[in-house]
N, C-alpha and C positions, 0 to 999 in steps of 0.2 A: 547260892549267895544272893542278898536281897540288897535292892538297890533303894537307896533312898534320898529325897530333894531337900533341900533347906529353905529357909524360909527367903531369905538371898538369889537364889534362883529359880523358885517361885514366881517372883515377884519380878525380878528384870527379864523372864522371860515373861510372863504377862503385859510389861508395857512393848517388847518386843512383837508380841502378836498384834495386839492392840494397834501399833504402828505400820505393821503388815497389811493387818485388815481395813485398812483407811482403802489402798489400793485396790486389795481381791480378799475378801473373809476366805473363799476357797483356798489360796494360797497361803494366810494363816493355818489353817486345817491340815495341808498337807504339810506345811512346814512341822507342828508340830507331833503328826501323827508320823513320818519320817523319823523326827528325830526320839520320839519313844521307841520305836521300831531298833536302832542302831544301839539305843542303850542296853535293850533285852539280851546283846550278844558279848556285851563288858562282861560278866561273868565270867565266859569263856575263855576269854583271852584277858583280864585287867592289865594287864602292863606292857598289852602292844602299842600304847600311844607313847609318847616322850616323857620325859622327867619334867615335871612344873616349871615354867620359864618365872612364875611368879610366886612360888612357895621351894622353899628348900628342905625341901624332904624329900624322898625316893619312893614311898608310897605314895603319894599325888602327882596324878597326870593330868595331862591336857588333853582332852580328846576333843577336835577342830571339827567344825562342820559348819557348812556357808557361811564361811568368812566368822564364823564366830569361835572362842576358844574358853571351853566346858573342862573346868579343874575339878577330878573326883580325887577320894581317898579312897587307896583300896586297904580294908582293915579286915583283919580275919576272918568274918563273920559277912561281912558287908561292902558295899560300897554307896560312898556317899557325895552325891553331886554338891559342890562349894557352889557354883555360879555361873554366869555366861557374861559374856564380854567380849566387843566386837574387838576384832584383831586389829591392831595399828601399827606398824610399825615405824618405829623413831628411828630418827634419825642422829 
C-alpha cells in the first residue's frame, strides 16, 4: 500500500519545519525524519489510530504525533495524508 501527501500537508508542514528551524534546523530534521519513519508502518496497521474528530467518514483517521493531528484516508489501494494541524482543544 503506497502512501501519499497532498499538497495541504505539504505545505503546512513546510511552514511547520520552517518555524522549527528558527530554534534548531537539527530538530527540524529529526522532526521530520521521525515522522516519515512512523508513517512507513500505516500500512500495517491503517486504522489503528481513531476515527476523524474532523471529517465524518470511517476511512479517515487521525494519526497524532507531537502535539500535532495528521488526517489520512485509508482507500483500497493507498493511503492518503489530508493535512497537519496542531491540536487544540476548545473549550
Amino acid at each position: 500500500m503506497q502512501i501519499y501527501t497532498n499538497n495541504d500537508f505539504d505545505q503546512s508542514l513546510d511552514e511547520i519545519l520552517d518555524y522549527i528551524a528558527l530554534d534548531s534546523l537539527e530538530k527540524a530534521l529529526d522532526f521530520v525524519h521521525e515522522l516519515q519513519t512512523k508513517f512507513e508502518t500505516l500500512p500495517f496497521m491503517p486504522y489503528k489510530f481513531r476515527k476523524s474528530i474532523y471529517f465524518d467518514n470511517e476511512n479517515i483517521r487521525d494519526f497524532i504525533y507531537k502535539g500535532y493531528v495528521i488526517p489520512y484516508l485509508v482507500d483500497q489501494e493507498c493511503i492518503v495524508i489530508l493535512g497537519i494541524v496542531k491540536y487544540r482543544e476548545t473549550l
